[in-house]
C-alpha positions as CSV (number, residue, x, y, z in Angstrom):
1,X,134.8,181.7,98.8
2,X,133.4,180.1,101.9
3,X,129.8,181.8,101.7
4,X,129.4,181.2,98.0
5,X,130.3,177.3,98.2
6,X,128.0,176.6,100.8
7,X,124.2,177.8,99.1
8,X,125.2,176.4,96.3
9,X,125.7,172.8,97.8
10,X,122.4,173.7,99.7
11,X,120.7,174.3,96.3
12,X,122.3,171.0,94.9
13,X,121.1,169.1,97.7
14,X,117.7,170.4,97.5
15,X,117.1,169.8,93.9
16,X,118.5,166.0,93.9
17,X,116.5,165.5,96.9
18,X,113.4,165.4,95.0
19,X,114.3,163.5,91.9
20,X,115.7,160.9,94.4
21,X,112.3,160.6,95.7
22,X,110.7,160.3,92.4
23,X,112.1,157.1,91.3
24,X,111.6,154.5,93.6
25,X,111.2,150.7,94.0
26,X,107.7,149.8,95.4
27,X,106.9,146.2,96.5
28,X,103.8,144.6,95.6
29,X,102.3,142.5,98.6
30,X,100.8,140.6,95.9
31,X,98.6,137.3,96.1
32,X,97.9,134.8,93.9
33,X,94.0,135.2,92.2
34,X,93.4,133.3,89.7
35,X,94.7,130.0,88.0
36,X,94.2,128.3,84.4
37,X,95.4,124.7,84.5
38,X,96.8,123.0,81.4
39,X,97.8,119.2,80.7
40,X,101.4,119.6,81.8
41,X,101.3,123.8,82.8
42,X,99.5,126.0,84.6
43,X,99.1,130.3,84.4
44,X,99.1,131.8,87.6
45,X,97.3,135.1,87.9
46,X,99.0,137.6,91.1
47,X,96.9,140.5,91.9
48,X,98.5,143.3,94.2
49,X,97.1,146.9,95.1
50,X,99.9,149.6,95.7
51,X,100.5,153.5,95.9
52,X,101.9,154.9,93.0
53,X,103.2,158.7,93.5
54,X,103.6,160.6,90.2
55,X,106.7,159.7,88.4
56,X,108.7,156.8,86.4
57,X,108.8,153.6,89.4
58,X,109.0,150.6,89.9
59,X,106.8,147.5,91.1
60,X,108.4,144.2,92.5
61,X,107.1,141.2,92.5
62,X,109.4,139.1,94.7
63,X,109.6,135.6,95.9
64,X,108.0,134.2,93.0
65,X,108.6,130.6,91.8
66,X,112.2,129.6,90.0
67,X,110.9,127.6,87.2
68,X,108.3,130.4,85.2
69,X,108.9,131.0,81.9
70,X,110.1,134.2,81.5
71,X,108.8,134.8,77.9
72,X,105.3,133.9,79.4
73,X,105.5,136.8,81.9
74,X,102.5,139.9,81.1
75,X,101.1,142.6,82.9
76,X,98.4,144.4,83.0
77,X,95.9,147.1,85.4
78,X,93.7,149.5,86.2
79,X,93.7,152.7,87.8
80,X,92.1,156.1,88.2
81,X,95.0,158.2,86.7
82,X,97.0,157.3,83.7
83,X,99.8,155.1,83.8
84,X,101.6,153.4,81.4
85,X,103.6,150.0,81.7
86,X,107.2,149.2,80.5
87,X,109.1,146.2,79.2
88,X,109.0,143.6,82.0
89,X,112.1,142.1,83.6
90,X,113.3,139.2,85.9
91,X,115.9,138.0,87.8
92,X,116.9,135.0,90.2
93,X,117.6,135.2,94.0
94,X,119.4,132.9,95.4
95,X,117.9,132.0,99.4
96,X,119.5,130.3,102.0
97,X,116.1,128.5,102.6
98,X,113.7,126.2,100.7
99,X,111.0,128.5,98.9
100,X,108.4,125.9,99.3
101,X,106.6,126.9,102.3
102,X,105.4,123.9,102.8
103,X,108.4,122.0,102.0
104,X,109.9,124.2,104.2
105,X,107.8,123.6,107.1
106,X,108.1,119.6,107.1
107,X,111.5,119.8,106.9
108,X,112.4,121.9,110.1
109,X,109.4,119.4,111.6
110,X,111.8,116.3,110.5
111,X,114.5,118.2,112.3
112,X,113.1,118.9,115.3
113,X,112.1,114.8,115.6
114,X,115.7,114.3,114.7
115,X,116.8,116.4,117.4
116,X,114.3,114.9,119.9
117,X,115.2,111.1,119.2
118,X,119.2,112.7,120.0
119,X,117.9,113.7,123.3
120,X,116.0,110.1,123.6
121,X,119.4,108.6,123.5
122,X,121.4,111.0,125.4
123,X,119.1,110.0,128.4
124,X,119.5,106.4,127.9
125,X,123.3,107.1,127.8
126,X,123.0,108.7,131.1
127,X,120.8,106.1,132.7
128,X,123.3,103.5,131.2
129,X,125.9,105.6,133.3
130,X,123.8,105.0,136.2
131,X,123.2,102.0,136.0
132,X,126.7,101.3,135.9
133,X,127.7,102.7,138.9
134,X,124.8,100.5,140.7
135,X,126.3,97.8,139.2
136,X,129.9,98.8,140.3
137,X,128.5,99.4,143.9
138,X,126.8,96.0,144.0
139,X,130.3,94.3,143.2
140,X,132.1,96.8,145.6
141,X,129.1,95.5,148.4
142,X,129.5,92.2,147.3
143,X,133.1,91.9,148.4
144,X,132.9,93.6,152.0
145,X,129.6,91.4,152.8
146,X,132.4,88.3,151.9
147,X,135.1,90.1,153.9
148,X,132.6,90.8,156.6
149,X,131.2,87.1,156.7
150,X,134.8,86.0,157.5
151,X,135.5,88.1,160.5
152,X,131.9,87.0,161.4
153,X,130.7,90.6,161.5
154,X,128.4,90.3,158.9
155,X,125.4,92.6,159.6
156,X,122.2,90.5,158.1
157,X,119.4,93.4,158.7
158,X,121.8,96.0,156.6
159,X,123.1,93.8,153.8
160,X,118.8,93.4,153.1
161,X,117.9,96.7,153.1
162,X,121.0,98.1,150.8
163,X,120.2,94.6,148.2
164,X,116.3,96.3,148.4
165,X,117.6,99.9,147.7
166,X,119.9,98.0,144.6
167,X,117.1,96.6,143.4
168,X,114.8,99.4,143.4
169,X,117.5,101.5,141.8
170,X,118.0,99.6,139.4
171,X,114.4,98.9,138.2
172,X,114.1,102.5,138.5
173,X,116.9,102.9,136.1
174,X,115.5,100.2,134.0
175,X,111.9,101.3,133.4
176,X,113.1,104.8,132.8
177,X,114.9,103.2,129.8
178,X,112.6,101.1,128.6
179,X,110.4,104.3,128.4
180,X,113.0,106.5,126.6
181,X,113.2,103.2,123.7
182,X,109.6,103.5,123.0
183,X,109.8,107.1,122.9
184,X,112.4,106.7,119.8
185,X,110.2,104.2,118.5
186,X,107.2,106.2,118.1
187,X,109.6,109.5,116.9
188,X,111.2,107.3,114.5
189,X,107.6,106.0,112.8
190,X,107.1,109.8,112.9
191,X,110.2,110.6,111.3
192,X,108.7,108.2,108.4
193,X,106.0,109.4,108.0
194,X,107.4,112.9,107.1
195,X,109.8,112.1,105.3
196,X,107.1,110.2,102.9
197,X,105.1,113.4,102.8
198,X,108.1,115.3,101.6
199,X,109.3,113.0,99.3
200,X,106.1,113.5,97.0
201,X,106.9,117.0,97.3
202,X,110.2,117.9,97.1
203,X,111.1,120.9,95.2
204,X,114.2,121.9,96.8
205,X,114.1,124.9,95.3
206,X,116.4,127.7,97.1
207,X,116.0,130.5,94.2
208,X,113.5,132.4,94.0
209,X,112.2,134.8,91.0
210,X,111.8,139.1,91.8
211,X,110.0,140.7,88.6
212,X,110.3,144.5,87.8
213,X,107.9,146.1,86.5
214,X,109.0,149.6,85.3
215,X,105.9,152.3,85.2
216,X,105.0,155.9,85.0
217,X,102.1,157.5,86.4
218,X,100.3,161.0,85.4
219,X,99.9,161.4,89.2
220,X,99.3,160.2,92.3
221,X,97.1,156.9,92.4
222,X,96.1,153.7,93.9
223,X,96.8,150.9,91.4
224,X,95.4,147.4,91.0
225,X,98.2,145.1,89.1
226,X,98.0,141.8,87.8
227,X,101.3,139.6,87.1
228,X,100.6,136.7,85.2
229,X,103.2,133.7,84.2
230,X,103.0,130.2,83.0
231,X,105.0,127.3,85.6
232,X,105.9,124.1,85.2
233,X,104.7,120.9,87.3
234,X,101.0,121.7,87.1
235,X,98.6,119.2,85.5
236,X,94.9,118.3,85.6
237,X,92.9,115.5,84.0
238,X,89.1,115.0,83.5
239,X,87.5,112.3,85.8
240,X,84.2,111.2,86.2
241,X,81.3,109.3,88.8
242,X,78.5,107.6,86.9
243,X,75.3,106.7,89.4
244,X,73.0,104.3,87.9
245,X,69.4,103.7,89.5
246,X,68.4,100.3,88.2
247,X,64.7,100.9,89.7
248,X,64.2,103.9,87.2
249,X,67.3,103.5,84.9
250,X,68.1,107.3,85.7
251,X,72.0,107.3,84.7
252,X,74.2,111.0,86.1
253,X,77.3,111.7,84.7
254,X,79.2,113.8,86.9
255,X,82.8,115.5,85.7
256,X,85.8,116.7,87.8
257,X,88.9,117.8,87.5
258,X,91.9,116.2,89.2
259,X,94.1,118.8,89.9
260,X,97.7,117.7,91.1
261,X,100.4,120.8,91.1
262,X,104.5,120.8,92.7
263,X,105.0,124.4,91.4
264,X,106.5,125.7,94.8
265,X,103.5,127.9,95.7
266,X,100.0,126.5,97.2
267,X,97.1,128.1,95.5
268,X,94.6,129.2,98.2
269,X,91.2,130.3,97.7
270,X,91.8,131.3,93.6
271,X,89.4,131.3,90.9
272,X,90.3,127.8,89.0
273,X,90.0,127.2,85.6
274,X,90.7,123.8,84.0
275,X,91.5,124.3,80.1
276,X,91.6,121.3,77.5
277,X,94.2,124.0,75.1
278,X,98.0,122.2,74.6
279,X,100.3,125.4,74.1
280,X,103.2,122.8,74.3
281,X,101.7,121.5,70.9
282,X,103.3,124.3,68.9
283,X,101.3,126.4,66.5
284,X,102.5,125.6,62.8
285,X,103.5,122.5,60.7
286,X,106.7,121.1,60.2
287,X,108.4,122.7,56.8
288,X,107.7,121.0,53.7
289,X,111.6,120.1,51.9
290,X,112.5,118.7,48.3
291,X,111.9,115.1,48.0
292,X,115.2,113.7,46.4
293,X,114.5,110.2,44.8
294,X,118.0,108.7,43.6
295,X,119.7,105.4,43.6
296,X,121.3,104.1,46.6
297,X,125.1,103.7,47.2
298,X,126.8,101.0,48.7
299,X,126.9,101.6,52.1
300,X,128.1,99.0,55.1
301,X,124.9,97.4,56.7
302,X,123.2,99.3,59.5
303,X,124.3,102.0,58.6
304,X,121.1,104.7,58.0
305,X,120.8,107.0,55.4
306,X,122.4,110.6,56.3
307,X,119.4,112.5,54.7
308,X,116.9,110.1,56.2
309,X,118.1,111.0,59.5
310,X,118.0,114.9,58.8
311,X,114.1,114.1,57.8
312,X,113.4,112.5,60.6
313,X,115.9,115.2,63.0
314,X,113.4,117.6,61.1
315,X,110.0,116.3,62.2
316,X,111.1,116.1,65.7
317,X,112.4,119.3,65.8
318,X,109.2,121.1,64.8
319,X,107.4,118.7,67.2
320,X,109.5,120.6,69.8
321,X,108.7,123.8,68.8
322,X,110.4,127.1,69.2
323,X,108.1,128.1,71.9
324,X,108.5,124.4,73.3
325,X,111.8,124.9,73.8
326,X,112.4,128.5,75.1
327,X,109.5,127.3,77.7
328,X,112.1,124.3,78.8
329,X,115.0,126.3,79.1
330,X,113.4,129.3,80.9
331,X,112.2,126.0,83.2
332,X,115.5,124.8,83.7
333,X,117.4,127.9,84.1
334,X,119.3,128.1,87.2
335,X,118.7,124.6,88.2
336,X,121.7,123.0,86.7
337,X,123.7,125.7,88.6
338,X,122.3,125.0,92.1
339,X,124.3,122.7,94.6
340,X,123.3,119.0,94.9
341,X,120.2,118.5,96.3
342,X,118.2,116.1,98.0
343,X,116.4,114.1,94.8
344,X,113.4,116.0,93.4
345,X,110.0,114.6,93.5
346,X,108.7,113.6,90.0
347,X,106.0,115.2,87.9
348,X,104.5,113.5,85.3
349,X,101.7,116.1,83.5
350,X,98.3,114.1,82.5
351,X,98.2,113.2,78.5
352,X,94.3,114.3,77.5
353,X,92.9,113.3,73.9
354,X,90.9,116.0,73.0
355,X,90.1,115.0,69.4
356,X,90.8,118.8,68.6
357,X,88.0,120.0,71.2
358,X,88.9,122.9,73.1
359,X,87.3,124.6,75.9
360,X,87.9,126.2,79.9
361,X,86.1,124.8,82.6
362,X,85.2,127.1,85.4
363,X,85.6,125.7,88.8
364,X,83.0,127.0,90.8
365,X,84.0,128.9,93.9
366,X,87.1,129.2,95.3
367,X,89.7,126.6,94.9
368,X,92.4,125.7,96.8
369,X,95.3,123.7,95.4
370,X,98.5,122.6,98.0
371,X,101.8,122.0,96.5
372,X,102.1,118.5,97.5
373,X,101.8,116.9,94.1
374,X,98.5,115.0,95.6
375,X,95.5,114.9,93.2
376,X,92.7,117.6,94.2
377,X,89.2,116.6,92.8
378,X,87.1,119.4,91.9
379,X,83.5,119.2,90.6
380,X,83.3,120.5,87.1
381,X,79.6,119.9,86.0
382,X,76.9,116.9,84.8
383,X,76.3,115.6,81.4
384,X,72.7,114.4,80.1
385,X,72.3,111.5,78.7
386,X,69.9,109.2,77.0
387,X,70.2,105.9,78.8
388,X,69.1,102.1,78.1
389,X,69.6,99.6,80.8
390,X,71.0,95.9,78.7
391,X,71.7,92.5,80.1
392,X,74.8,91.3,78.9
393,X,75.2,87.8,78.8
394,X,78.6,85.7,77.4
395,X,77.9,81.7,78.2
396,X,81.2,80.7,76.5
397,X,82.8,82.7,79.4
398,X,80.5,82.9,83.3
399,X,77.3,82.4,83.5
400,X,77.1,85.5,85.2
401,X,75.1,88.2,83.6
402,X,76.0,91.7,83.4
403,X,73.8,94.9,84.0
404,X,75.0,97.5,81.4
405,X,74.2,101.2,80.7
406,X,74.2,102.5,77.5
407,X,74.7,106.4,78.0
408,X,74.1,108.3,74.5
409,X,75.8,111.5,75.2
410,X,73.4,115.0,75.0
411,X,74.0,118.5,74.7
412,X,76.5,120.4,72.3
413,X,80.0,119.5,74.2
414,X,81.9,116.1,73.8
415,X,82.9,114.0,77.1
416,X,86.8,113.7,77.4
417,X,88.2,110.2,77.8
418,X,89.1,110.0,81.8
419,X,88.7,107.2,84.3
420,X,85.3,107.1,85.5
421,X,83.8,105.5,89.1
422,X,80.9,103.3,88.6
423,X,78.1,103.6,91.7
424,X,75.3,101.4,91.3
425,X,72.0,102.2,93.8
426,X,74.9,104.3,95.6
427,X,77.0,101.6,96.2
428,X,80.5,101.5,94.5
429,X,81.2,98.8,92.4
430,X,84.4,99.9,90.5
431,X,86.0,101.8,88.0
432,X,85.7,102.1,83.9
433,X,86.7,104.8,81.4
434,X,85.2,107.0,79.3
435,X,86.6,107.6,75.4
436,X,86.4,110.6,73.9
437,X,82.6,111.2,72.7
438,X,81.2,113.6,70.7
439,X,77.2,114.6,70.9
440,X,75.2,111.6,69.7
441,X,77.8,108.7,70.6
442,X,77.1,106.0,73.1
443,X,78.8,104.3,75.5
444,X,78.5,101.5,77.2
445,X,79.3,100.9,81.1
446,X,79.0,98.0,82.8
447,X,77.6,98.3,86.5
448,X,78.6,94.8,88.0
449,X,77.0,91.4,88.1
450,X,73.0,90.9,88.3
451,X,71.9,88.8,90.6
452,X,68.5,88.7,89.1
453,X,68.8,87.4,86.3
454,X,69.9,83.4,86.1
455,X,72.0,81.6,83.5
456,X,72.6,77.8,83.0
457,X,74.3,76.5,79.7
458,X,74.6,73.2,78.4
459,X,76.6,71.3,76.0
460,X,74.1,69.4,73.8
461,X,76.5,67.5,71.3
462,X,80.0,67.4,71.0
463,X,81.0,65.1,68.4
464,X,84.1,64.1,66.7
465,X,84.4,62.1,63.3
466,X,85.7,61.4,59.9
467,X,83.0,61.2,56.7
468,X,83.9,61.2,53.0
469,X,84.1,58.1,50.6
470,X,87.3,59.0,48.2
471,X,88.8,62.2,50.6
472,X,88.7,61.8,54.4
473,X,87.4,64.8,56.2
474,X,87.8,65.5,60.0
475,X,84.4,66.6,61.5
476,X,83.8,68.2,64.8
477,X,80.0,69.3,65.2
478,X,79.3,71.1,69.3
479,X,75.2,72.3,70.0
480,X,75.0,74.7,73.2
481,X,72.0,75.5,74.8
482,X,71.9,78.4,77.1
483,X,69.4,79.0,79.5
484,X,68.5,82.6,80.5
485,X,65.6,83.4,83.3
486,X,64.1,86.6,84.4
487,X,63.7,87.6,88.0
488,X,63.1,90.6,88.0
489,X,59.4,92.6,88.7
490,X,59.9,94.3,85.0
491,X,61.4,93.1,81.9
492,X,65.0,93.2,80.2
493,X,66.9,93.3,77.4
494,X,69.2,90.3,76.6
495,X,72.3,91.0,74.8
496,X,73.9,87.1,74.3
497,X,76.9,87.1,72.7
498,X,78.9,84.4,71.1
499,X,82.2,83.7,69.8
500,X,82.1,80.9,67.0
501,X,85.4,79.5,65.2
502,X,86.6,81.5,62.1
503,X,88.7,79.8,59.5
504,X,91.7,81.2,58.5
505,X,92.5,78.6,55.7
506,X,90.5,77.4,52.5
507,X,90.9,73.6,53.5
508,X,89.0,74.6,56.6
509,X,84.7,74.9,56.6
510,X,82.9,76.6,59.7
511,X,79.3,76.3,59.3
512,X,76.5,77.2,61.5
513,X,73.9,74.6,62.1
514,X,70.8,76.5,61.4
515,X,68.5,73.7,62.9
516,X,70.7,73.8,66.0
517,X,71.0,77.6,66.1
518,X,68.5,80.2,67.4
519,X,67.3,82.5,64.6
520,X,67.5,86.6,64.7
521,X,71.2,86.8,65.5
522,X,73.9,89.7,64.2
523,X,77.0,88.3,62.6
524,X,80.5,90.3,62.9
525,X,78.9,92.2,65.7
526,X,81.3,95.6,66.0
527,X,83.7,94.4,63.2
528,X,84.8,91.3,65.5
529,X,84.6,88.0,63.0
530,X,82.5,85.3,64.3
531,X,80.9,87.2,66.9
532,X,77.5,86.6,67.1
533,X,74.5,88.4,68.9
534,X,70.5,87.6,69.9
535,X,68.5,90.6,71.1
536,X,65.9,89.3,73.4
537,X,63.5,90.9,75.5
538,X,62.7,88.6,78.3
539,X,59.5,89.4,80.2
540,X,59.4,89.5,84.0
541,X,59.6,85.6,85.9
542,X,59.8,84.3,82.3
543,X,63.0,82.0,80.7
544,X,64.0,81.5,77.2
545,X,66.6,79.8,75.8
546,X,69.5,80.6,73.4
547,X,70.6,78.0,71.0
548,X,74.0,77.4,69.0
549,X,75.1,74.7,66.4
550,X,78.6,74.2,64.7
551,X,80.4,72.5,62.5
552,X,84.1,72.4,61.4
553,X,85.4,70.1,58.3
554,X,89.2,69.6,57.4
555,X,91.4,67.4,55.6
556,X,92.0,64.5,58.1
557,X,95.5,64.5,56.9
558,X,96.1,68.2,59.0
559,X,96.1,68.7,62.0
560,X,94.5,71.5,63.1
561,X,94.9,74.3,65.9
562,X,92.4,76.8,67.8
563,X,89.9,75.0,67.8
564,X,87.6,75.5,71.5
C-alpha cells in the first residue's frame, strides 16, 4: 500500500507544480508617461514593460493614487505575441505612511527640526543645571570667606582667583546658552517655513490604489502596457504675455498654460497635454416633463410650490450628471472612512469659458508637474494679430493719456479668456485679461500711461440760471476745452472720449451746444448713452484741441440730482 501511495503523490505534485506556475501575479514597475489636463481633472497615462510567460496572469499596478475614478480606469498594449485583456479591477490599501512622496518627505523633515529644537532645550536644561551649582558654590564660598574674615584668616590671593574661575564659569555657561536660544530660533523659523510648504499640499492620503489587470498570452512575450485613469485635484487655465513695441507697433501674443495639480503623485518628465473639453459637463439634456398649468390652492405664505421644487430638484440633478456623480463618489471613496487627519489643503479647479470651443494643446517637450498645488507655467504657442497702436484720452477723468493696442485676432482658433501680463518695450507694466475671441474680433489692451503725449483741459463756462417769461426753467450751460499735443517723432491716433449728462425724465432737456462742441464725434459709443467720441489724427509736435458744449433745462420747481 506503501509503494503505490507514494508515485502517485509524486505524480500529483508534479502535475500541480506546473499549473501553479502558470498563473501568477506580475508587478508592473510602471511610470507615469503621459498626462491630459482638464479644468478641474486630469488623465494620467502609466506605461510599464513586463515578461509575460504563456498563460492566464496577472499585472499589478500598485501604489497608485486613492482618489481615481474607478469607472475611468482603461487599458490597453502592444506586444509581439497575442494577448488578450480582461475586465479591470481595483482595490484600496491601506499604508501606514503618507502616499505623497513629497508630503512625505517634508513631514519627516518637520520632525527631524522638532527633534532638534528638543535637543536645543535639553542642553540649555543642562547648562541651567550648571549654572546652578556655580551659583550654589558661590553662596557656599561666600559664607566661609565671612567665617574666614572673622578668625582673620582670610586668604585675599585665593578668594581672587576662585571669584575669576566663578566668573569665567559662569560666562562660559552663559554664552553657551545664549547660543543654544538662537539655535531654536533659527530651527523654529525653519519649522515655519515647512510647515507653510505642506500646508499648500497636504493630501494626507494613507491609502493607496493596486489595479489588476487579468491577461492571457499565446506565449511567451515582452509586453508594453498602458494604465490610464482620470484623478481629481488637477486643473489648468490659459494665461497669456502681450509685448508691445511702440517704435514699430509689433504686438506678440504669447499663451501658456498654468498647470497647478495635488493629485498625490508628481508628474516628471511626461508628455503634457492641456485640453479645453469639460467631461464634468455631462453629455445629454435635462428630460423634458408635462407642463401642468392649474389654479393655485391656498397655501400659508413662504411656503413653495411642491412641484416647483421637483422642477427645479430636476434641473439640478441632470446638471450633476450620472457620470458626475459616480466620478465624485469613486473620488470620495475611502476617505470618509480614514482616521482624522491633519486638514487637507484646498483645491479649487480653474472655470474656463470656452464658448463651445474645444481643442488639446500640446506642451512641447517634457513637462514636469510637482504635487504641491503651486501653478506651473508652460508655453503653449503665439497668436497673430493685426495691431493698431490708439491714444486714449478721457479729460473728464486724468489728463493722462493712454497708449492702447488694438489686437484683431488672426488665424482659424479663438483666444480663451485668461489673465494676460502686459510688457511694454520689455518692461512690465501690469496685468489685463483677455475675453474669449473668435477669428476676426479685436481687443483692446492698454499698455500704461504716455508720457509723450500732453493734455491740459479747461473749463470755459460754467453757468447757472433761470430763463422763461410764464414757466421758470433752471439752466446750467458748462464749455470744456481740452488741449491735446503731440510729442512724438511720428503721428497718433486720438481716441477722446466724453461722458455728457443723459436725462432720464421728460421735464429734463440735455442739449449739445453745437457752436461750443467740436464736430466729427460718435454718439452712444459701444452702446453706453452719452458717450461721446472724436477720432483725431494728430501729426508729430503738432496740438489740437477738443471742444464740448452743454446745456441742461428743468422746471425750477425740481430739484434735480446727477448732475457733474
Amino acid at each position: 500500500m506503501k509503494k503505490l501511495f507514494l508515485p502517485v503523490l509524486t505524480a500529483v505534485l508534479l502535475i500541480a507544480a506546473p499549473l501553479s506556475a502558470e498563473a501568477k501575479d506580475i508587478t508592473a514597475d510602471s511610470e507615469i508617461t503621459a498626462v491630459t489636463v482638464y479644468s478641474n481633472r486630469a488623465t494620467v497615462t502609466r506605461t510599464a514593460t513586463v515578461d509575460v510567460p504563456a498563460g492566464a496572469h496577472t499585472v499589478l499596478f500598485e501604489g497608485l493614487p486613492q482618489n481615481i475614478s474607478g469607472d475611468s480606469l482603461r487599458v490597453e498594449g502592444s506586444a509581439t505575441a497575442d494577448v488578450t485583456f480582461g475586465a479591470l479591477s481595483h482595490q484600496q490599501v491601506v499604508t501606514q505612511e503618507l502616499t505623497s512622496e513629497k508630503e512625505r518627505e517634508l513631514s519627516d523633515a518637520l520632525q527631524k527640526l522638532r527633534d532638534l529644537i528638543e535637543t536645543e532645550n535639553a542642553e540649555i536644561q543642562a547648562l541651567d543645571a550648571r549654572l546652578a551649582l556655580l551659583r550654589s558654590i558661590g553662596q557656599t564660598a561666600v559664607k566661609r570667606s565671612n567665617e574666614e574674615f572673622e578668625n582673620l584668616q582670610f586668604q585675599p590671593d585665593q578668594w581672587a582667583a576662585a571669584a575669576e574661575a566663578m566668573q569665567s564659569g559662569t560666562a562660559e555657561v552663559l554664552k553657551a546658552r545664549q547660543q543654544h536660544q538662537i539655535n531654536i530660533r533659527t530651527l523654529n523659523e525653519a519649522v515655519r517655513k515647512v510647515e507653510t510648504e505642506l500646508r499648500q499640499m497636504r493630501t494626507g492620503q494613507r491609502r493607496t490604489h493596486t489595479v489588476s489587470v487579468p491577461l492571457e498570452s499565446a506565449a511567451a512575450t515582452k509586453l508594453t502596457v498602458k494604465l490610464s485613469y482620470q484623478v481629481a485635484n488637477a486643473s489648468w487655465k490659459p494665461v497669456y504675455d502681450a509685448r508691445l513695441d511702440t517704435e514699430n507697433g509689433d504686438l506678440q501674443i504669447v499663451q501658456y498654460g498654468a498647470v497647478r495639480q495635488l493629485t498625490g503623485e508628481d508628474w516628471r518628465g511626461v508628455a503634457l497635454t492641456l485640453s479645453t473639453a469639460q467631461p464634468h459637463r455631462g453629455a445629454s439634456p435635462p428630460p423634458l416633463n408635462t407642463v401642468w398649468v392649474r389654479k393655485q390652492p391656498e397655501q400659508r405664505a413662504g411656503r413653495a410650490s411642491v412641484q416647483e421644487a421637483a422642477n427645479v430638484d430636476a434641473l439640478q440633478e441632470w446638471r450633476r450628471s450620472a457620470e458626475v456623480r459616480r466620478f465624485e463618489a469613486d473620488f470620495a471613496d475611502g476617505v470618509a472612512a480614514s482616521p482624522p487627519q491633519a486638514r487637507q489643503a484646498r483645491f479649487a479647479g480653474a472655470e474656463i469659458d470656452t464658448g463651445g470651443f474645444v481643442t488639446e494643446y500640446r506642451v512641447a517637450g517634457p513637462a514636469t508637474i510637482a504635487s504641491d498645488n503651486n501653478e506651473t507655467k508652460l508655453m503653449v504657442g503665439a497668436f497673430d494679430v493685426d495691431t493698431a497702436l490708439e491714444v486714449h484720452i478721457q479729460p473728464q477723468h486724468t489728463t493722462e493719456a493712454f497708449l492702447v493696442a488694438r489686437g484683431t485676432l488672426k488665424g482659424d482658433a479663438p483666444l480663451l479668456p485668461g489673465e494676460v501680463s502686459l510688457f511694454r518695450d520689455g518692461a512690465y507694466v501690469g496685468k489685463s485679461g483677455f475675453p474669449l475671441l473668435r477669428p476676426g474680433e479685436a481687443h483692446d489692451l492698454f499698455f500704461g500711461v504716455d508720457d509723450r503725449i500732453a493734455v491740459k483741459r479747461n473749463t470755459l463756462k460754467d453757468e447757472r440760471r433761470q430763463g422763461g417769461m410764464i414757466v421758470r426753467d433752471s439752466i446750467l450751460e458748462r464749455h470744456y476745452v481740452t488741449e491735446i499735443q503731440n510729442l512724438r517723432r511720428n503721428p497718433v491716433e486720438l481716441r477722446v472720449r466724453e461722458a455728457m449728462p443723459v436725462s432720464q425724465d421728460g421735464d429734463i432737456k440735455i442739449d449739445i451746444q453745437r457752436n461750443a462742441t467740436t464736430a466729427g464725434y460718435a454718439e452712444d459709443v459701444e452702446n453706453t448713452k452719452g458717450l461721446l467720441q472724436w477720432n483725431v489724427t494728430l501729426p508729430p509736435q503738432q496740438k489740437t484741441e477738443v471742444k464740448l458744449g452743454w446745456r441742461v433745462t428743468w422746471p425750477a420747481s425740481d430739484n434735480v440730482i446727477g448732475l457733474p
